[in-house]
Structures are given as structure tokens and as C-alpha cells.
Biopython code that builds the backbone (N, CA, C, O; Angstrom):
import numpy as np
from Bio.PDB.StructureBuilder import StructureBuilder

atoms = [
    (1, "UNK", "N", (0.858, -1.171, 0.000)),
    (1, "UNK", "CA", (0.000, 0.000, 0.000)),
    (1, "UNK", "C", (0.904, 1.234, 0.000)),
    (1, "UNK", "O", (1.870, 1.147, 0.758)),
    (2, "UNK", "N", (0.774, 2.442, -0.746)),
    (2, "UNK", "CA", (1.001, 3.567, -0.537)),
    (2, "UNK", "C", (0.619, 4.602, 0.696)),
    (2, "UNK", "O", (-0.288, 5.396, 0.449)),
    (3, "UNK", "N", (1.016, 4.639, 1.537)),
    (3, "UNK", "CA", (0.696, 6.001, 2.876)),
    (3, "UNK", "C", (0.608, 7.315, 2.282)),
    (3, "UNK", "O", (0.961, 7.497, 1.117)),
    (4, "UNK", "N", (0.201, 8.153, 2.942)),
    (4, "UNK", "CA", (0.027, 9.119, 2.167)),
    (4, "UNK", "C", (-0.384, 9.972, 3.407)),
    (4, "UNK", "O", (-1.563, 9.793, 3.714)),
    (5, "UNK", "N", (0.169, 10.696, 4.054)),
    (5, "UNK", "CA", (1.632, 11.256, 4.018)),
    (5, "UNK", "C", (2.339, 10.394, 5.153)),
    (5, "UNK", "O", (1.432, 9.959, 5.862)),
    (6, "UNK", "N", (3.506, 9.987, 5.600)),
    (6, "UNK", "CA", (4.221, 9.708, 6.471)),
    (6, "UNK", "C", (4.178, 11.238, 7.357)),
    (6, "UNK", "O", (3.853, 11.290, 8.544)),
    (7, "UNK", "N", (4.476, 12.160, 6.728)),
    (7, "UNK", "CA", (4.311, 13.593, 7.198)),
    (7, "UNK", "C", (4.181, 13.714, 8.228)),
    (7, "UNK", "O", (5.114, 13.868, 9.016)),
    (8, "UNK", "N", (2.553, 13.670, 8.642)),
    (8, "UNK", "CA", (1.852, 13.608, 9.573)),
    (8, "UNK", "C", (2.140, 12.388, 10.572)),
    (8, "UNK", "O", (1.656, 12.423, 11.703)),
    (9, "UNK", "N", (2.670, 11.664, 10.289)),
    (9, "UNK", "CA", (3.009, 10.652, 11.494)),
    (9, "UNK", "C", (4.521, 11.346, 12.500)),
    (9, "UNK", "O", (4.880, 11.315, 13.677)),
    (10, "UNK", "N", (4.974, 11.852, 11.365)),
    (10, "UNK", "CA", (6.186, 12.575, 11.614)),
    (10, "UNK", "C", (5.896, 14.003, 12.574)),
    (10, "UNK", "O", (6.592, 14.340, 13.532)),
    (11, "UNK", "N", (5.088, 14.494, 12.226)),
    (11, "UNK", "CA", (4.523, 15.765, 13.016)),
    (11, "UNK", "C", (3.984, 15.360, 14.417)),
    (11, "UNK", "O", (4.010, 16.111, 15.393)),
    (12, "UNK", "N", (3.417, 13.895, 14.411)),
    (12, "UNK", "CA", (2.573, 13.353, 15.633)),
    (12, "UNK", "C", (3.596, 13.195, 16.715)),
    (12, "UNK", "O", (3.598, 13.796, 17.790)),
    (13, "UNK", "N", (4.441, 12.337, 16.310)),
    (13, "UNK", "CA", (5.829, 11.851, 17.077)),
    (13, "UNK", "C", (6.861, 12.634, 17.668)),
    (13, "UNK", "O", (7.707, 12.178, 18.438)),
    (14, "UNK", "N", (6.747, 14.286, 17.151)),
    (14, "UNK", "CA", (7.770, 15.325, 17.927)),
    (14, "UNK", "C", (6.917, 15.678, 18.901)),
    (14, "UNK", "O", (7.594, 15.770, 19.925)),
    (15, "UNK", "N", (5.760, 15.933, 19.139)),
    (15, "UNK", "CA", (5.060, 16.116, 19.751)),
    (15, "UNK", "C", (4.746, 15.239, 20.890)),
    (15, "UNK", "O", (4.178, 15.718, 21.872)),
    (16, "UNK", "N", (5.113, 13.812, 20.837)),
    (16, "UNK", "CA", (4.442, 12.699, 21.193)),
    (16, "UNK", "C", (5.883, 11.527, 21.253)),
    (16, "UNK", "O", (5.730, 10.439, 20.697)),
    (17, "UNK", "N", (7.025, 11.792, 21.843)),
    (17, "UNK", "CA", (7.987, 10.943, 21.398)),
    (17, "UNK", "C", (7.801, 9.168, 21.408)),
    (17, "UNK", "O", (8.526, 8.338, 20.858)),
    (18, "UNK", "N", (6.935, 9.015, 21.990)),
    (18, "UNK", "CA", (7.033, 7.321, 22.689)),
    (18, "UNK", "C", (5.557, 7.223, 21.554)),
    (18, "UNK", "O", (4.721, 6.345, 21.767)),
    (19, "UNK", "N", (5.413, 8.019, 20.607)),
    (19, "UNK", "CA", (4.797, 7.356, 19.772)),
    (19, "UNK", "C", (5.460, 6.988, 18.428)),
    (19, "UNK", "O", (4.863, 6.733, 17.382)),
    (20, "UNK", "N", (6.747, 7.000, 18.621)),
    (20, "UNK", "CA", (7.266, 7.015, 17.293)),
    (20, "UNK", "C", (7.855, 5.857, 16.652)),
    (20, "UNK", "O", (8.072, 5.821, 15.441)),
    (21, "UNK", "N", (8.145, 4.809, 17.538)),
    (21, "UNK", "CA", (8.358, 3.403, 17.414)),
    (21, "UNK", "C", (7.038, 2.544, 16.840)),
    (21, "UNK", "O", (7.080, 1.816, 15.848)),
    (22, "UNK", "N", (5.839, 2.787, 17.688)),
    (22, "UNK", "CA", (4.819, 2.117, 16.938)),
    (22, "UNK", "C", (4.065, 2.541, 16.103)),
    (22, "UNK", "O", (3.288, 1.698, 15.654)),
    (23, "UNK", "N", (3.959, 3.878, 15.575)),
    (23, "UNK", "CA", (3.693, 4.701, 14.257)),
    (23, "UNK", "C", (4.670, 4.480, 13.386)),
    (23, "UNK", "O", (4.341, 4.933, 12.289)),
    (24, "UNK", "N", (6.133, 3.798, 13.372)),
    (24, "UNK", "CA", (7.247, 3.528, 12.453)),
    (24, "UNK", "C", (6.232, 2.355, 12.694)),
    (24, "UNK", "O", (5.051, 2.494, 12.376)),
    (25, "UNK", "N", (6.565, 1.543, 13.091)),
    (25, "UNK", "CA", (6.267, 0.106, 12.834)),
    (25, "UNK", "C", (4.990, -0.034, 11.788)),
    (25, "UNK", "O", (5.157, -0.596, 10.705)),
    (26, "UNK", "N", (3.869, 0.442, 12.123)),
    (26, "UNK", "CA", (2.518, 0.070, 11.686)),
    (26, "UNK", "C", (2.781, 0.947, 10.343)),
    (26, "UNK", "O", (2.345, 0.383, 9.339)),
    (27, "UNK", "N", (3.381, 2.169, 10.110)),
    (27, "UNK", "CA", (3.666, 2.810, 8.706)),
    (27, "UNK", "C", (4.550, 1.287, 8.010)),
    (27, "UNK", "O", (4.227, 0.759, 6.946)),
    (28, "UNK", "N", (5.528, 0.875, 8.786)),
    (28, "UNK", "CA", (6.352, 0.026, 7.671)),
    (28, "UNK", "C", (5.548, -1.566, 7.086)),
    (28, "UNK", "O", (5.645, -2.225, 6.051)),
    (29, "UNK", "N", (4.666, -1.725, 8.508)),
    (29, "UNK", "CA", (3.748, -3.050, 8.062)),
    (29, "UNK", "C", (2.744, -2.530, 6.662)),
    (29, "UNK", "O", (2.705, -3.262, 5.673)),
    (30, "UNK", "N", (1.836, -1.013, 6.699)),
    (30, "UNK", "CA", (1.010, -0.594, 5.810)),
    (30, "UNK", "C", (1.779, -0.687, 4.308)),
    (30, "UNK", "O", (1.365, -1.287, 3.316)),
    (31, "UNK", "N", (2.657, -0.139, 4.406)),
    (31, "UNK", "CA", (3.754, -0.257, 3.262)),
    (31, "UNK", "C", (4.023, -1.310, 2.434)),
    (31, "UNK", "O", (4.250, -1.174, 1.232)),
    (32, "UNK", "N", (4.009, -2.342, 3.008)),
    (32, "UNK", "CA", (4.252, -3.572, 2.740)),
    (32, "UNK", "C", (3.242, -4.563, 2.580)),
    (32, "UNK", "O", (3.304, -5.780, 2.401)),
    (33, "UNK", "N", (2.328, -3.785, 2.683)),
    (33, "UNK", "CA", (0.934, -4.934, 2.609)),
    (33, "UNK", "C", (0.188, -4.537, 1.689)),
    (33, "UNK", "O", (0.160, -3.322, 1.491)),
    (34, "UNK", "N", (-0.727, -5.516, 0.760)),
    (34, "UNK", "CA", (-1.650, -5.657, -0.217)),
    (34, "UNK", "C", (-3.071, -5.984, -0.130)),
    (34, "UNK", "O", (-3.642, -6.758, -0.898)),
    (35, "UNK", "N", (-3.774, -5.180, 1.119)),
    (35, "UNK", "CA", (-4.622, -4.804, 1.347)),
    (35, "UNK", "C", (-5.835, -5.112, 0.605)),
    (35, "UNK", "O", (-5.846, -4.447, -0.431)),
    (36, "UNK", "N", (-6.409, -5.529, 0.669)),
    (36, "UNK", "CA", (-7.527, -5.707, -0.477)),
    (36, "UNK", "C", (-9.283, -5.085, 0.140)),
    (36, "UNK", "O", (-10.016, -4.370, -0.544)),
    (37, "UNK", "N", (-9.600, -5.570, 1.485)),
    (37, "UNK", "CA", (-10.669, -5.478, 1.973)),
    (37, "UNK", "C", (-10.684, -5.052, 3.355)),
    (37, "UNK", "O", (-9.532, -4.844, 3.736)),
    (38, "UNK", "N", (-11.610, -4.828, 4.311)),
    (38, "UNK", "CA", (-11.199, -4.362, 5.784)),
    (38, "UNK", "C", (-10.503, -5.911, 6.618)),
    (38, "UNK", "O", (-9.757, -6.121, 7.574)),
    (39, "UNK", "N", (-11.285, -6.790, 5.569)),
    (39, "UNK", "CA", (-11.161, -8.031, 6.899)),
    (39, "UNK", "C", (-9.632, -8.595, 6.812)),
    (39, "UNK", "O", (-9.142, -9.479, 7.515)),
    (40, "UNK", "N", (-8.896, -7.724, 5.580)),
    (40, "UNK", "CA", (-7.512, -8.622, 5.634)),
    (40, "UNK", "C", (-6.551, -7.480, 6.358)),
    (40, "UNK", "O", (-5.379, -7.805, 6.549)),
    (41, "UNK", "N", (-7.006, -6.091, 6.792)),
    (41, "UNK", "CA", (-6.745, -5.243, 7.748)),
    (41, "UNK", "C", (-7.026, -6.150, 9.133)),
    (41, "UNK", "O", (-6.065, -6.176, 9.902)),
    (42, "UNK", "N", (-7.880, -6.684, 9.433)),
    (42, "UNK", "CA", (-8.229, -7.042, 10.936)),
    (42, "UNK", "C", (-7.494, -8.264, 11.115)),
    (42, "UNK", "O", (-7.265, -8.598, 12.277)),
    (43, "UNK", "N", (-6.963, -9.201, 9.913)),
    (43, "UNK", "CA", (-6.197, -10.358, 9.936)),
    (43, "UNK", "C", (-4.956, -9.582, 10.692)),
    (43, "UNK", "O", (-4.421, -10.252, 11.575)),
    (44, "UNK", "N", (-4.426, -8.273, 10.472)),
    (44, "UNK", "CA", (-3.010, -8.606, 10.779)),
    (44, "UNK", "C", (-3.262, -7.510, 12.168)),
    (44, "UNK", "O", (-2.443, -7.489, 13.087)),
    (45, "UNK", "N", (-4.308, -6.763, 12.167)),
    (45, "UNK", "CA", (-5.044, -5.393, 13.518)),
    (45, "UNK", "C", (-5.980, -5.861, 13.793)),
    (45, "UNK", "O", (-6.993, -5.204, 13.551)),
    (46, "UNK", "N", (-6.169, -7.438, 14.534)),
    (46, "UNK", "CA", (-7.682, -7.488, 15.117)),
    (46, "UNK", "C", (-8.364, -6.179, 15.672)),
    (46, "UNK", "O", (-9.590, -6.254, 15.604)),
    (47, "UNK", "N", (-7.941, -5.130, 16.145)),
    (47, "UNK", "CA", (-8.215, -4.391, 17.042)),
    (47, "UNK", "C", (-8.926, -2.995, 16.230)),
    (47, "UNK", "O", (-9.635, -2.081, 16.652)),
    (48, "UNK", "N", (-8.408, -3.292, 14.970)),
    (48, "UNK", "CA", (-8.420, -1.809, 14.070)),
    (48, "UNK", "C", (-10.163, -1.946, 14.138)),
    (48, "UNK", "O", (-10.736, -2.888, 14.686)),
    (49, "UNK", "N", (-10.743, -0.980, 13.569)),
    (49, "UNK", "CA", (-12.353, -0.555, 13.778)),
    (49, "UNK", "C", (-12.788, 0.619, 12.770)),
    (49, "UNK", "O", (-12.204, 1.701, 12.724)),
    (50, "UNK", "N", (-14.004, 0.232, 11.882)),
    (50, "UNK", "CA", (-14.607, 0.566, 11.085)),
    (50, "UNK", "C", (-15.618, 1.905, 10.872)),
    (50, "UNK", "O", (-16.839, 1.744, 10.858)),
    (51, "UNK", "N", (-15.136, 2.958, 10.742)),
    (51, "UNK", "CA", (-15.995, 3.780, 11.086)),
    (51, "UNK", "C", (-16.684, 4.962, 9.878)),
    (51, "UNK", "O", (-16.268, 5.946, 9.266)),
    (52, "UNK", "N", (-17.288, 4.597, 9.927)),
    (52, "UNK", "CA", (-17.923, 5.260, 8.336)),
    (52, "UNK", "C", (-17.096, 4.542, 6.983)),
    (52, "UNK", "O", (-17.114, 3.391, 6.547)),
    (53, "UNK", "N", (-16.476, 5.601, 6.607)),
    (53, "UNK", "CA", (-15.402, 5.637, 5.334)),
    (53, "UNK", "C", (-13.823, 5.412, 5.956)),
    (53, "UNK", "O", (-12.821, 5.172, 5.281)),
    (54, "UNK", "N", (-13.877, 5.521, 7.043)),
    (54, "UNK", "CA", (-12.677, 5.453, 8.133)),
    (54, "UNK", "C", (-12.216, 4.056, 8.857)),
    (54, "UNK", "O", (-13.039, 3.185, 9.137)),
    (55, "UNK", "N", (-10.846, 3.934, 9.125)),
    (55, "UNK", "CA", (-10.600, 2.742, 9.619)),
    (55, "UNK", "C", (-9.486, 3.372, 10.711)),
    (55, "UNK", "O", (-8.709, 4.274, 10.398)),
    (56, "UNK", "N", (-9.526, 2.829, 11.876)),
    (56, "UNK", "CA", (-9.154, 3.126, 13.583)),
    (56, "UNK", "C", (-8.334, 2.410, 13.866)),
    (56, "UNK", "O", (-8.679, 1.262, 14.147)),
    (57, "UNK", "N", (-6.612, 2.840, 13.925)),
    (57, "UNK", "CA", (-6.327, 1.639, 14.835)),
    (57, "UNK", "C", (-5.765, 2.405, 15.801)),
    (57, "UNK", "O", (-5.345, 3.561, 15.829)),
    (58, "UNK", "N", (-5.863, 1.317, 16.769)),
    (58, "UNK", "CA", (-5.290, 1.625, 18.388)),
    (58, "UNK", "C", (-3.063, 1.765, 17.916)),
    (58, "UNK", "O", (-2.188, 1.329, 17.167)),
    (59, "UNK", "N", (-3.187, 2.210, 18.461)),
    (59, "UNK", "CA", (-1.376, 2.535, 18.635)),
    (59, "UNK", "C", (-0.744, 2.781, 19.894)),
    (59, "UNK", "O", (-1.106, 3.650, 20.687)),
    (60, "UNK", "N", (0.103, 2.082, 20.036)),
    (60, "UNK", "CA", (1.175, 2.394, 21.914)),
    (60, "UNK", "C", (0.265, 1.723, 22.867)),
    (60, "UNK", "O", (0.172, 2.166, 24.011)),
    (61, "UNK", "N", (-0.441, 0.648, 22.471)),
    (61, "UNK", "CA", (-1.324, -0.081, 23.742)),
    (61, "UNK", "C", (-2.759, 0.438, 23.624)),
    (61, "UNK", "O", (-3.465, -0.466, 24.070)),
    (62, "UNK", "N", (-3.433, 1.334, 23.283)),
    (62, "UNK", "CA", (-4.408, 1.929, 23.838)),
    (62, "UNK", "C", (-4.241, 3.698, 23.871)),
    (62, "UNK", "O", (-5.180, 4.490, 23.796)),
    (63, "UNK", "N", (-2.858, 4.027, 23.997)),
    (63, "UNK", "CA", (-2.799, 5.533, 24.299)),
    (63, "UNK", "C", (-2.824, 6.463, 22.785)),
    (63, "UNK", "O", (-2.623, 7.673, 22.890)),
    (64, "UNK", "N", (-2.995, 6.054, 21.823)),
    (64, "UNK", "CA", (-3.089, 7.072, 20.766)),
    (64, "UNK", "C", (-3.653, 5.944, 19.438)),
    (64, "UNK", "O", (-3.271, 4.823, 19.103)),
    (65, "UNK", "N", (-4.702, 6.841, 18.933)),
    (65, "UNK", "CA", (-5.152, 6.685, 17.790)),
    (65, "UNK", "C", (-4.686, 7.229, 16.408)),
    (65, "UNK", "O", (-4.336, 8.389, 16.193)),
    (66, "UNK", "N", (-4.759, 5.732, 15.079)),
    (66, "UNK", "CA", (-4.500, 6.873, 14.097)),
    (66, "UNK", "C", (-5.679, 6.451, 12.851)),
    (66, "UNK", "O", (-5.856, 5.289, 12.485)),
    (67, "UNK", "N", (-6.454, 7.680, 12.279)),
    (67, "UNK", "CA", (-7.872, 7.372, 11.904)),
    (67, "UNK", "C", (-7.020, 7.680, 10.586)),
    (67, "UNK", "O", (-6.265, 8.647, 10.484)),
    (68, "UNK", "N", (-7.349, 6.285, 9.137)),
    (68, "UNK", "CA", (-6.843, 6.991, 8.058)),
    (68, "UNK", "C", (-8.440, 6.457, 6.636)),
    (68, "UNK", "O", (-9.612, 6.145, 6.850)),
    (69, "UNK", "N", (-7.837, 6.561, 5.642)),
    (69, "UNK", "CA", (-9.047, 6.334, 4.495)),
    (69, "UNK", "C", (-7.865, 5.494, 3.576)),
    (69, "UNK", "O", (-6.685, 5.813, 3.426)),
    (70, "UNK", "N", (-8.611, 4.277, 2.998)),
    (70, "UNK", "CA", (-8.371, 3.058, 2.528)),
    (70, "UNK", "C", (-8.581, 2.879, 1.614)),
    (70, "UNK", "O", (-9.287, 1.870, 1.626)),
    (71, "UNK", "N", (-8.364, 3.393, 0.086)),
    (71, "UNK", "CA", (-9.186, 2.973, -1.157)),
    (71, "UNK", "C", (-7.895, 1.298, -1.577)),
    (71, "UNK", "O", (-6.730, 1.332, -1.972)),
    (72, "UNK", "N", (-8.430, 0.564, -1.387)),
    (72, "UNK", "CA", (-7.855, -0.420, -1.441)),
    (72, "UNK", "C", (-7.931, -0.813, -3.210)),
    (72, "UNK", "O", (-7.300, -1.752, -3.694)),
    (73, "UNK", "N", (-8.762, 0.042, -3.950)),
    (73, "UNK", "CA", (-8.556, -0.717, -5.213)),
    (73, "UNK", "C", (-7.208, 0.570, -5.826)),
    (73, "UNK", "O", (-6.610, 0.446, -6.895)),
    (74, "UNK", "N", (-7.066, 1.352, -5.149)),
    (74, "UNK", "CA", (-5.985, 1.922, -5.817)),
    (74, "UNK", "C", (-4.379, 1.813, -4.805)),
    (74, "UNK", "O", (-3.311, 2.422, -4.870)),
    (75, "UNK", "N", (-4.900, 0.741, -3.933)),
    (75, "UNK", "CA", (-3.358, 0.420, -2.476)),
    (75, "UNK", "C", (-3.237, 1.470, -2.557)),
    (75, "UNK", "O", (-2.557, 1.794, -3.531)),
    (76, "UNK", "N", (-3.735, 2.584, -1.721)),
    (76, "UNK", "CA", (-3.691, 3.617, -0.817)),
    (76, "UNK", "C", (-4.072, 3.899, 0.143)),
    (76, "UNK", "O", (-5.260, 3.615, 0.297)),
    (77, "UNK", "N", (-3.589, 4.376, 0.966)),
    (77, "UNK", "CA", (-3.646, 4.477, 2.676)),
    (77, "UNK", "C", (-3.423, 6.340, 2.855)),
    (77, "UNK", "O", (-2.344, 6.934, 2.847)),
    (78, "UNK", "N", (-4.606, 6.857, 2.985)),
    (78, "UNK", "CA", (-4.934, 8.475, 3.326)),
    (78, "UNK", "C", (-5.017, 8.328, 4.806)),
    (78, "UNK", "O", (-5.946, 7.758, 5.377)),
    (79, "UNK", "N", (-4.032, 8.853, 5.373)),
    (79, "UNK", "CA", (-4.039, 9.608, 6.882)),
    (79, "UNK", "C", (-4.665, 10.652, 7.109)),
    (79, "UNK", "O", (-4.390, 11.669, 6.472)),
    (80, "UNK", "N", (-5.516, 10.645, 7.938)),
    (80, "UNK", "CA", (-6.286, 11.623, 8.290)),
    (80, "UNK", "C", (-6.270, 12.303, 9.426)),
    (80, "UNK", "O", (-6.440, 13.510, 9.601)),
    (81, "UNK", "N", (-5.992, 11.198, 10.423)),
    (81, "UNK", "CA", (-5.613, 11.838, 11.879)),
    (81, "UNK", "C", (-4.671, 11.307, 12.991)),
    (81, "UNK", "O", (-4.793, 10.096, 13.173)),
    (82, "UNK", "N", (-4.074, 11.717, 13.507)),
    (82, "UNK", "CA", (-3.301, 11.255, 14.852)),
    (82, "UNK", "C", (-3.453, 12.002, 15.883)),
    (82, "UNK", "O", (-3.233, 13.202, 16.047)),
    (83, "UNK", "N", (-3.826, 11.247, 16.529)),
    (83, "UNK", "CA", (-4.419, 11.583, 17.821)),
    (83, "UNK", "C", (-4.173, 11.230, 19.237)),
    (83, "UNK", "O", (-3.620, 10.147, 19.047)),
    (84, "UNK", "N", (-4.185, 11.329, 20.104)),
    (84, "UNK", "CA", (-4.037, 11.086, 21.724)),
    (84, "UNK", "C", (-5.541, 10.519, 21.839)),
    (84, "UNK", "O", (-6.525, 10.987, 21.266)),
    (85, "UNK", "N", (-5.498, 9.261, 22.819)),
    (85, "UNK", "CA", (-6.753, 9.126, 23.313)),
    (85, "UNK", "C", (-7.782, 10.148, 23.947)),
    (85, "UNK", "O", (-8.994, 10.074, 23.751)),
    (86, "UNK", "N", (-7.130, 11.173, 24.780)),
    (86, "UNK", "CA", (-8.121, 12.519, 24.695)),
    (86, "UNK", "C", (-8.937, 12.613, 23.790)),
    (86, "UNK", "O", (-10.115, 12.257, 23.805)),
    (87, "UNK", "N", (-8.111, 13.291, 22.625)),
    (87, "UNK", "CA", (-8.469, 13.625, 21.330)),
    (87, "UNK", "C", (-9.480, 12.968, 20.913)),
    (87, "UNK", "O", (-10.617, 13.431, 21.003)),
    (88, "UNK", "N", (-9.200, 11.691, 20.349)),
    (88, "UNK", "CA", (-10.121, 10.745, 19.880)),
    (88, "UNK", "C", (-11.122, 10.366, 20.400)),
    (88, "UNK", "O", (-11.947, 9.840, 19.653)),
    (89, "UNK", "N", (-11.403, 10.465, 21.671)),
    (89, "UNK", "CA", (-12.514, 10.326, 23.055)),
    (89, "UNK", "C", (-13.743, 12.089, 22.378)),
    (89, "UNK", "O", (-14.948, 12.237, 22.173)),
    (90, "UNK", "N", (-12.796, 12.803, 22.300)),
    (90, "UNK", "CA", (-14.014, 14.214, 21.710)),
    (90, "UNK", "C", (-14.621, 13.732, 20.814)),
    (90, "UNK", "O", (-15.835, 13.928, 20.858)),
    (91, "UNK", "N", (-14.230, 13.139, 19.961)),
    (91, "UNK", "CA", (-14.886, 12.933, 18.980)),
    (91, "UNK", "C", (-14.839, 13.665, 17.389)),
    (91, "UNK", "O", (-15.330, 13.142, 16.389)),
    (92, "UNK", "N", (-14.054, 15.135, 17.425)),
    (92, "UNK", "CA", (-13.975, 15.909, 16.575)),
    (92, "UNK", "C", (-13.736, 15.196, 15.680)),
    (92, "UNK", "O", (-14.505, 15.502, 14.769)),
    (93, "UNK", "N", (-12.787, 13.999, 15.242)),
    (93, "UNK", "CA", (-12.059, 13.576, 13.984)),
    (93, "UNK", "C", (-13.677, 12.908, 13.105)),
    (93, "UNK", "O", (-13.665, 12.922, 11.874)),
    (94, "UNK", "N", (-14.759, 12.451, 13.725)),
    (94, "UNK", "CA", (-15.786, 11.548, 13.290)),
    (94, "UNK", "C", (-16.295, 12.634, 11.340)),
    (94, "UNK", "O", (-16.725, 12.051, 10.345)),
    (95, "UNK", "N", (-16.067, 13.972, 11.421)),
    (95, "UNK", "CA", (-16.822, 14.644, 10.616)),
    (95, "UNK", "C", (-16.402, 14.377, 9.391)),
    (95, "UNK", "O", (-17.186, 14.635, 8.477)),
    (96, "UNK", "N", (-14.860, 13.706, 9.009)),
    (96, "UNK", "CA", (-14.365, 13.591, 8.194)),
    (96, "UNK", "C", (-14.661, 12.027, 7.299)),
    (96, "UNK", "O", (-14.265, 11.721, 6.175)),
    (97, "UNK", "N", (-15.377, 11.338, 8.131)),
    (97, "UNK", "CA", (-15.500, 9.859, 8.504)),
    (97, "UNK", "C", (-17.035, 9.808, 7.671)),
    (97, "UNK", "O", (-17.679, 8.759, 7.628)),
]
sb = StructureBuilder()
sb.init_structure("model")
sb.init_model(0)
sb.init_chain("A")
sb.init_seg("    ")
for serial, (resi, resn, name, xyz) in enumerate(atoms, 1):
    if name == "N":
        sb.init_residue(resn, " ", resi, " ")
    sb.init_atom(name, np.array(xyz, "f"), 0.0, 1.0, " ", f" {name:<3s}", serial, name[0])
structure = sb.get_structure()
């Protein structure tokens, strides 16, 4: 799959240092994977979660979310948000979803 932007994972992680090991990791697994449908997302993120047009996964245990958009017939992966569980608890990111 293509990410789109790493950018923003990069912006999350100065901000957020102890998120930057498992936002590397899950960017280098997305990268490398051929994605086809949500359920072969949940094969390798039981945990990831479906939300509108949006797909959720948990990151660092539980302490930060990252909400992105999936067009799987073109292997692309749109980041949309990174977030702190705070954050993601408001709810603001849902409008984009």
C-alpha cells in the first residue's frame, strides 16, 4: 500500500515521542501490505475498527489513535488523523469519517 503522508506521522511523534516506534512500525507493516478489503486489515489489527469511510487503529497499547481512508482498489492508505486518546474520546475527527 502507498501512505500518504508519512508527514503527519512525523509531526505526531515530535510532539508525542514514545509514539514514534509504533507509528514507524505500523507505517512500515502498511507499506508492505496488499490490502484488499477491511477483513484482511483485521487479519493482521484485530483491534483496528470501522468507522464510516474510516478505519481506527489503536497505537502504543491503547494511548493514541490513528484514523486513516483506505481505497484499497488503488493500495492507498490516506491519513487523516493522529491523535491522543483525549483527542479521539471528543470525537472531533468523526466529521471527516
Amino acid at each position: 500500500m502507498h501512505v500518504i503522508s508519512e508527514k503527519k506521522l512525523r509531526e505526531f511523534w515530535e510532539g508525542y515521542p514514545e509514539a514514534e516506534s509504533p507509528l514507524r512500525a505500523w507505517h512500515r507493516t502498511a507499506e508492505h501490505a496488499t490490502w484488499k478489503c477491511f477483513a484482511d486489515i483485521r487479519q493482521v489489527y484485530p483491534h483496528a475498527d470501522q468507522v464510516g469511510r474510516c478505519i481506527v487503529f489503536n497505537i502504543g497499547g491503547n494511548k493514541f489513535r490513528l484514523v486513516v481512508v483506505v481505497h484499497f482498489n488503488r493500495g492507498k492508505v490516506y491519513i487523516r488523523h493522529v491523535m491522543t486518546q483525549e483527542e479521539y474520546d471528543r470525537g472531533d475527527w468523526k466529521e471527516d469519517c
